[in-house]
C-alpha positions, 0 to 999 in steps of 0.5 A: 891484633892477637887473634894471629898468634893465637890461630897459629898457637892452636894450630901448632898445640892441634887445638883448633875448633876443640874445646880444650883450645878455647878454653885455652884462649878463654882462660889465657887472655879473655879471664885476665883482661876481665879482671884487669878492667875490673880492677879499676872499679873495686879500686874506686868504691869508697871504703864506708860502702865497703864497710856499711855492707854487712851492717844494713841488711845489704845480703837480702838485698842482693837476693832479691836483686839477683832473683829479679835479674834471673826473672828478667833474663829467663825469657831472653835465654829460652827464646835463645835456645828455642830460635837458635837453630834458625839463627844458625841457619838464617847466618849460614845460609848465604855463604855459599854460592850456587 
């Protein structure tokens, strides 16, 4: 649904496959919708999770678990990088006719 007026936007700004207009339409609808729909989750913890955070030791907690999510998602990201010329090809390769 806004996916016209933003390629007419770009196109009449000259910002049409730049970075500048991506990060335009990043910073412009992506950002805000993500914060909206975030909203509604900080809005709900309970106050006492809030408060018993800085009490129980809650920062190592979250090191560790941020240390295991990197772990976890670190083969994924170099498989990624090294397949991603492949993929490319593999998705380009039957556009054209001929």
């Amino acid at each position: 649904m806004l996916g016209v007026p933003y390629f007419l936007l770009m196109q009449r700004l000259g910002l049409l496959d730049t970075y500048k207009g991506l990060r335009l339409a990043y910073v412009s609808f992506a950002l805000p919708f993500a914060i909206w729909l975030l909203i509604g989750f900080f809005v709900d913890v309970p106050i006492d999770v809030e408060e018993a955070g800085p009490n129980t030791d809650a920062r190592p907690l979250y090191g560790e678990m941020s240390a295991a999510a990197v772990m976890v998602m670190l083969p994924n990201i170099v498989m990624t990088l090294a397949l991603q010329r492949f993929l490319v090809k593999g998705l380009t390769l039957g556009a054209v006719k001929g």
